[in-house]
C-alpha positions as CSV (number, residue, x, y, z in Angstrom):
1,X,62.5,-0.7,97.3
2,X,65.4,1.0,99.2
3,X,65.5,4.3,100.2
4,X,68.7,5.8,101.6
5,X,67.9,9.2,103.9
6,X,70.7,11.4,105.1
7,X,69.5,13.2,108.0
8,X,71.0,16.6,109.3
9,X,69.7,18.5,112.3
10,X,71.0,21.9,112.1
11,X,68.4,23.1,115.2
12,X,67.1,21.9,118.1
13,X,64.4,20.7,118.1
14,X,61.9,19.3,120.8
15,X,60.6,16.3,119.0
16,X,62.5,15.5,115.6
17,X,61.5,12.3,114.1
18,X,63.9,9.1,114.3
19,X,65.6,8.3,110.8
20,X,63.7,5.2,110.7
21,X,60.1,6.7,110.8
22,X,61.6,9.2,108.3
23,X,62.5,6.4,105.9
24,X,59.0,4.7,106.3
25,X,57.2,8.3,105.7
26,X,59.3,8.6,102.5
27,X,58.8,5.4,101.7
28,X,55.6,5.2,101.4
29,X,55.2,8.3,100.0
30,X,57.7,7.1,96.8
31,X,54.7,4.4,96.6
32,X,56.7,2.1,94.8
33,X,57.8,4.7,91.8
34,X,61.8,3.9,92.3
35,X,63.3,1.0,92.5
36,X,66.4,2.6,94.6
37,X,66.5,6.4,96.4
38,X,68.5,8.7,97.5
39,X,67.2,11.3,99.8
40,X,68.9,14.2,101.9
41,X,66.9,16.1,104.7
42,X,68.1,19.2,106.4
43,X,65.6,19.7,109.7
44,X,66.6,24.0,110.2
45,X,65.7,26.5,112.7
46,X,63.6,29.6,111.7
47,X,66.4,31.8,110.1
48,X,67.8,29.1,108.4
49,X,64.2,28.8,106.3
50,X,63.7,32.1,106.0
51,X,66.7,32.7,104.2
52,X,66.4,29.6,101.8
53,X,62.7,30.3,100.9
54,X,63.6,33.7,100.2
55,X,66.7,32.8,98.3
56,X,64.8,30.3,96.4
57,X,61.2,31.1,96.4
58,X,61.5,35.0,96.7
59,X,58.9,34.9,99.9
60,X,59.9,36.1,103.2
61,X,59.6,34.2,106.1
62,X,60.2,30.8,107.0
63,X,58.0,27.9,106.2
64,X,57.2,24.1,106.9
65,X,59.3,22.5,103.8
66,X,60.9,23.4,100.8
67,X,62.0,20.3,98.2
68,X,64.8,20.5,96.0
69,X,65.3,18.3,93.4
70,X,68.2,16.2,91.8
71,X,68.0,17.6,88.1
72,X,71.9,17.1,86.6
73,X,71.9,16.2,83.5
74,X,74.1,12.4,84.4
75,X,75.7,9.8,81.6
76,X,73.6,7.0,83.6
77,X,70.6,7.3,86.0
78,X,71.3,7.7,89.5
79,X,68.9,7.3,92.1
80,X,69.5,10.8,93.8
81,X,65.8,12.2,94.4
82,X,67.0,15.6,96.2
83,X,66.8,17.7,99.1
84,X,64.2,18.5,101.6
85,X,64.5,21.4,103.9
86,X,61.7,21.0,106.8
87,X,61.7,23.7,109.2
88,X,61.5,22.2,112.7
89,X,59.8,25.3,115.0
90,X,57.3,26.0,112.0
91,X,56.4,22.3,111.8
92,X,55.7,21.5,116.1
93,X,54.1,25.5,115.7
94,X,51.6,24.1,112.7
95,X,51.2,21.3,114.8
96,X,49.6,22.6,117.7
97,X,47.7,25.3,115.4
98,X,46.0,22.2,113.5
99,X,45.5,20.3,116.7
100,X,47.8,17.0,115.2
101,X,50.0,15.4,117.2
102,X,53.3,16.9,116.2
103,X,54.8,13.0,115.0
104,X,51.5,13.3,112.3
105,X,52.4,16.4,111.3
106,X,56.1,15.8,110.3
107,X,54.9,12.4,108.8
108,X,53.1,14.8,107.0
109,X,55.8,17.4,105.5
110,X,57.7,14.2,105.1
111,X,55.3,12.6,102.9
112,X,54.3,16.3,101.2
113,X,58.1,17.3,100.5
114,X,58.8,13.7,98.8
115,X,56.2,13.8,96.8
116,X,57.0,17.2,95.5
117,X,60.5,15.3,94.8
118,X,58.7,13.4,92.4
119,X,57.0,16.2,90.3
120,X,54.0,16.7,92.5
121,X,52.6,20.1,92.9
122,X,49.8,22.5,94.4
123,X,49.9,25.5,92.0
124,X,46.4,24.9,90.1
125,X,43.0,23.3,92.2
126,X,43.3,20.3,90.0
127,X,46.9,19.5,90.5
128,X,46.4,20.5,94.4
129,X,43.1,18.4,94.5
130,X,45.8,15.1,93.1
131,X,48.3,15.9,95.6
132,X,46.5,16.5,98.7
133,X,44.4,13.2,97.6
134,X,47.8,10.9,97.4
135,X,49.3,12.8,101.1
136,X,45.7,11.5,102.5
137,X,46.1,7.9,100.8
138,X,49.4,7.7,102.0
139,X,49.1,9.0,105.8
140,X,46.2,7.0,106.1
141,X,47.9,4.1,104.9
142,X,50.5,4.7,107.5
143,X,47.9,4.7,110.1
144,X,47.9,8.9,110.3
145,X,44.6,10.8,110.5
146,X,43.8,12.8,107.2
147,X,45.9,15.4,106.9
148,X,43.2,18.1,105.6
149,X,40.8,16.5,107.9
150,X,39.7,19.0,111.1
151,X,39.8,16.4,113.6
152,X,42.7,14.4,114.9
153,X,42.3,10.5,115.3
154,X,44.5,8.1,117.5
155,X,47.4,7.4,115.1
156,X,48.8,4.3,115.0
């Protein structure tokens, strides 16, 4: 499999993850479902994700991630997934609120906002019961503590 991530960092941020563990996060969460990806991530400062989710979710405030993805109608497949939007002062706050290490925790919106990418949702238990069941398989897989879980192991 090959994923392709564009990263932008439109913030500052204290401890943004290096394009290479962002790759392996979204790798593992595509868990072998595309051959080829494409992948775009914005890392934004508060204002920046306040204004998209309410632009685009009609909730005020920022929050951890928002996922867009590629829908165009195209005359051959392409291997364009979408957008992911992870706000970097809400994810290192969450972090510290959850007591994770703040490289779990953006492994974490990483793996979550990929996975709504691929359809994935949390709108009904049993849909949110699947999804937070895969983001456990897969962070554990990547050597991550469980990310419902209310303790915080060594990660590896």
């Amino acid at each position: 499999m090959t994923i392709s991530i564009d990263i932008q960092m439109a913030c500052s941020s204290e401890e943004p993850p290096d394009e290479d563990s962002m790759q392996r996060w979204a790798s593992a969460a595509l868990r072998g479902e595309r051959e080829t990806a494409e992948l775009s991530v914005r890392i934004v400062d508060i204002d920046e994700s306040a204004e998209l989710n309410q632009q685009y979710r009609g909730k005020s405030g920022p929050t951890n991630v928002l996922s867009f993805p590629f829908d165009a109608v195209t005359p051959e497949p392409l291997p364009i997934l979408g957008d992911l939007v992870i706000c970097a002062p809400v994810v290192e706050a969450e972090a510290v609120q959850q007591n994770k290490s703040s490289r779990a925790h953006w492994a974490h919106m990483t793996v979550h906002g990929v996975l709504h990418l691929l359809g994935y949702d949390h709108i009904d238990d049993s849909d949110a019961e699947l999804m937070e069941r895969l983001e456990t398989e897969i962070l554990l897989g990547l050597g991550f503590p469980a990310p419902y879980a209310d303790t915080n192991l060594q990660e590896q």
